[in-house]
N, C-alpha and C positions, 0 to 999 in steps of 0.2 A: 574803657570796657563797659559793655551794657551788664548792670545789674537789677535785681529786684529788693527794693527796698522800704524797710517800714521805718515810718517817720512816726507815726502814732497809733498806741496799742485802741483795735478797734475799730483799724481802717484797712483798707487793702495796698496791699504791696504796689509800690510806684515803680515802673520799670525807668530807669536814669542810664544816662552815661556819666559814670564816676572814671577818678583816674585808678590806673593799676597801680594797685601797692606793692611797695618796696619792700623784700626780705631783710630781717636785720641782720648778723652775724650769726644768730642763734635758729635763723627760719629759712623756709625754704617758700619758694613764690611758683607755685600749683597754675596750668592751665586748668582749668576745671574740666573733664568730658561729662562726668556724671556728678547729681549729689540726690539721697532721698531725702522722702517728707516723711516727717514722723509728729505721733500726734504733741509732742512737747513744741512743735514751730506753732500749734495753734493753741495751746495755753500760752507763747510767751506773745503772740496778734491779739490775742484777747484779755492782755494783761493780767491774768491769772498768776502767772512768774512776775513777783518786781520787780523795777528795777535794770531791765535789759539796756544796753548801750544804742539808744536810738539818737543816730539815725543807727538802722539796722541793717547789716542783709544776713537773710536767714541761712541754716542751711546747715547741720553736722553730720551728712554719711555723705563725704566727699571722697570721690576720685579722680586722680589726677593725673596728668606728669609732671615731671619737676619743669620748669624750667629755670630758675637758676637757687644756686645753693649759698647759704649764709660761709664765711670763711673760717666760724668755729666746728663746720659740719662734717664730721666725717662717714665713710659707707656709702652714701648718698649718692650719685649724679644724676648730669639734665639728664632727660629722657625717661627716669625711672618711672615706673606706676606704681602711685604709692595710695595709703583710704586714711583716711583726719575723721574723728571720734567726737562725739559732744565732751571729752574733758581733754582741752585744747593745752591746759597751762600747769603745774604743779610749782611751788617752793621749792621742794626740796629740805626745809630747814624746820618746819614746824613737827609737833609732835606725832600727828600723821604719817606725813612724808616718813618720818625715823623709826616705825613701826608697820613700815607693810603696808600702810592703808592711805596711799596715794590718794583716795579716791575720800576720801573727807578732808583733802589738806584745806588750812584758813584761809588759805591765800589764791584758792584754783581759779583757774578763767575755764570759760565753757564756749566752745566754737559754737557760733551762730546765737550766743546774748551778748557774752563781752567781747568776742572775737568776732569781727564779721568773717561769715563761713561761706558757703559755695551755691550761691542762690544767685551765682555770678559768673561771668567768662575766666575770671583769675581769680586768685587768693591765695596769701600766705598763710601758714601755719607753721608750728615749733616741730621742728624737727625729731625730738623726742619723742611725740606722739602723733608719727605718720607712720603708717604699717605697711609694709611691705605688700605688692599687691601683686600675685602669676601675671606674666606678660598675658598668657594663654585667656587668663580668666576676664572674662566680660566686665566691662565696667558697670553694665545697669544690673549684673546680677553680685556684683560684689558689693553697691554702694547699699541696699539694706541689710547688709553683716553688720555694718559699721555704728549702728545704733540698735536695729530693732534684733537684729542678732547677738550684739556684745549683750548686751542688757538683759536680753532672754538668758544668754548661757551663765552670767553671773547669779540671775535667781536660778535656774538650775543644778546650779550647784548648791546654792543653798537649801537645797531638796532632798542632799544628801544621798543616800543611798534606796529613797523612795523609790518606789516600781511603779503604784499604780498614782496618777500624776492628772490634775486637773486643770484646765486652763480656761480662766472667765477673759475674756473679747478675744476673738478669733483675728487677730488683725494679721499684720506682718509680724510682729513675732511671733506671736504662734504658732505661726505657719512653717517659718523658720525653723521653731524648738520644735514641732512636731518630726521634722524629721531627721533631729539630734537625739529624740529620743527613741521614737524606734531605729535610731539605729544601736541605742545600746540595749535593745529588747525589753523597756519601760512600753507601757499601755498609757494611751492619750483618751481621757475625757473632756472636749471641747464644749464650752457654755457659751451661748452665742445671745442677743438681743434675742427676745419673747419672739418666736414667728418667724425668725429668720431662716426658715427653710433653707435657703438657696447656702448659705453660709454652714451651714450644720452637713449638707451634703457634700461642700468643699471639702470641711473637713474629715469626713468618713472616707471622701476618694484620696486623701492624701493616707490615710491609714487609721484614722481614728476609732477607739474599739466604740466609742458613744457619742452622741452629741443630742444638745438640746439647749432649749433656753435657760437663762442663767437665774431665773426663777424657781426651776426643779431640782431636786435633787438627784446624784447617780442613781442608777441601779444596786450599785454596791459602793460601800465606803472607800477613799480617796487616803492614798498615804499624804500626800502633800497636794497643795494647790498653789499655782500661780494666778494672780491678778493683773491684766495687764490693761483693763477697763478704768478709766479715770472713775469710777462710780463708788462710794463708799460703803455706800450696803451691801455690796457683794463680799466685803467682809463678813461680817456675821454667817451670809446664805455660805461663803465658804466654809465657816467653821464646822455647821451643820455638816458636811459632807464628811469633813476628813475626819480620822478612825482617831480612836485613843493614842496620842502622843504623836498627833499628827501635826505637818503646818500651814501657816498658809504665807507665801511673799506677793509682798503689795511690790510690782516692778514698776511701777510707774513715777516720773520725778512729779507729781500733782495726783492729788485725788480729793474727790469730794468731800464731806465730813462724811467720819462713821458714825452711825446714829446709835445708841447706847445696846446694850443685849444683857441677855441673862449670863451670871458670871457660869452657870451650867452648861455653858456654851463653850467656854475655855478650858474649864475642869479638865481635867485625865492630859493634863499634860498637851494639853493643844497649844502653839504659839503662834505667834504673828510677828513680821518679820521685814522691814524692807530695805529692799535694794535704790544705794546710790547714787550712781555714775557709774564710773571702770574703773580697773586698773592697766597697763601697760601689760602684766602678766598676764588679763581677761583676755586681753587682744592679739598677745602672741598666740596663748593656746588654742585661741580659737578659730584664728585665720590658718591654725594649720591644722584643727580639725574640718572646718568647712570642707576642703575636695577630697579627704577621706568618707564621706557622707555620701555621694556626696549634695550640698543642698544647692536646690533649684529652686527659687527664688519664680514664683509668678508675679510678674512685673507688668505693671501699666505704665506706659512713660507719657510725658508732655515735653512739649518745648520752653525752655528758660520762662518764656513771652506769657505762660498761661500756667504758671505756678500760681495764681488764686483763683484760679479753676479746679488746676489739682487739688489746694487745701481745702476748696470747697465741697471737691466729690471725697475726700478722705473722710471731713467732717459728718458727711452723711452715710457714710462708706457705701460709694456707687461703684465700689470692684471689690477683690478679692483680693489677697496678698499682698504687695507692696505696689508703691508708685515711687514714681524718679523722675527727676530733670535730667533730660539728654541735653545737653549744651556745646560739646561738641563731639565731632569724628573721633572716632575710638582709633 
């Protein structure tokens, strides 16, 4: 199968023909038709993440079909369309696992570091954690659910019962949560790069009540704020924003260092807070809220062949909303 693969953090993805792997008992072995980019494939290219299993191939908002199923697998068969999450593996037996919180286990693997993911024509993945995907629903609009969507809706909920809701990098999830929140009748304040016009007007045509660079402050105070900019000082400018016993979630798995602040800045009960990975129950609940929304995912695609093109126009962010590898016929 041709894949895309990184041999060393700091280089660009070599497209190879590798062989197709084999599902164990436990896995099931994916045609890939779609997989997105999300900016964590370009902290773990630029070695920011240690440690990733290179050689590599990148890649955790995969969709697929099955083509063949492990023989401990049940529910499953060929043909099904199913979407594989950046948290690929769990124990099951650590103190984690036995307490609801999957999504810290000691022992987790992560599709596209230790697992190679869908930056490829095939790939296996554990069957535990492939989501059921609508025949009906498009594959390049389902494959950013699968990370910038799970991720977005897990710090969302850590938001609580917030209404007025701020979001620093306008990327794909944002864009996503933006309209998971208005659809529960929450207000979007979008904080975009200094000047980014064009991105601050994306987000007011998606519904947003404000947008502006992530320099400024709102109009009015913020119950909660989501982070989803690798940048560290957006902490502090977030605390600034949000109201007495407000929060703020860092959703990003890498960020910058935060540079120190006045502890007046935390006072009145403000917190800070960050999100994981997923859990299994983030993924169920929220692949069945997506077509209740329902969300429309603006999508830029490439072909498998020009995946560091794609991570090079994401890096710069040369589109709006998400991008995807199309690799095969849907």
């Amino acid at each position: 199968m041709r894949a895309m693969v990184l041999h060393t953090a700091g280089k660009p993805l070599e497209l190879q023909d590798i062989p197709i792997p084999n599902p164990d008992k436990n896995q099931l072995l994916l045609k890939v038709q779609t997989c997105g980019l999300c900016r964590t494939d370009l902290h773990i290219m630029d070695g920011e993440l240690d440690n990733p299993n290179l050689p590599l191939v990148l890649g955790h908002q995969i969709v697929g079909t099955i083509e063949e199923v492990g023989e401990n697998v049940a529910g499953l068969k060929k043909g099904d369309k199913v979407g594989v999450p950046w948290l690929g593996y769990t124990c099951g037996n650590c103190e984690f696992c036995h307490n609801d919180q999957e999504n810290l286990c000691d022992n987790a693997q992560f599709t596209g570091y230790d697992i190679n993911g869908g930056f490829a024509e095939y790939a296996v993945a554990d069957a535990r954690f492939c989501f059921p995907i609508p025949e009906n629903y498009p594959a390049v609009q389902a494959a950013p659910l699968l990370c910038a969507g799970l991720i977005g809706y897990r710090a969302l909920r850590k938001t609580n019962n917030a209404q007025r809701l701020g979001f620093y990098g306008f990327g794909s999830a944002a864009h996503i949560l933006t309209q998971v929140a208005l659809h529960q009748n929450k207000e979007v304040y979008a904080f975009t790069r200094p000047g980014d016009t064009k991105t601050q007007q994306f987000a007011q045509n998606l519904g947003a009540t404000w947008a502006g660079g992530s320099e400024t402050l709102p109009p009015q105070h913020l119950d909660a704020a989501i982070i989803f900019a690798p940048v560290g000082p957006l902490v502090p400018q977030a605390l600034k924003a949000v109201k007495k016993g407000g929060s703020v979630v860092c959703a990003g798995i890498h960020m910058s260092d935060i540079p120190s602040f006045p502890y007046n800045d935390l006072w009145e009960e403000r917190s800070i807070e960050s999100i994981a990975n997923l859990t299994r129950r983030d993924g169920t609940e929220f692949m069945q809220l997506a077509p209740e929304v329902p969300i429309e995912s603006q999508v830029t695609t490439y072909p498998l062949t020009d995946a560091n093109q794609a991570l090079d126009d994401l890096r710069a962010g040369n589109f709006e909303g998400s991008a995807v590898l199309s690799i095969s016929d849907e």
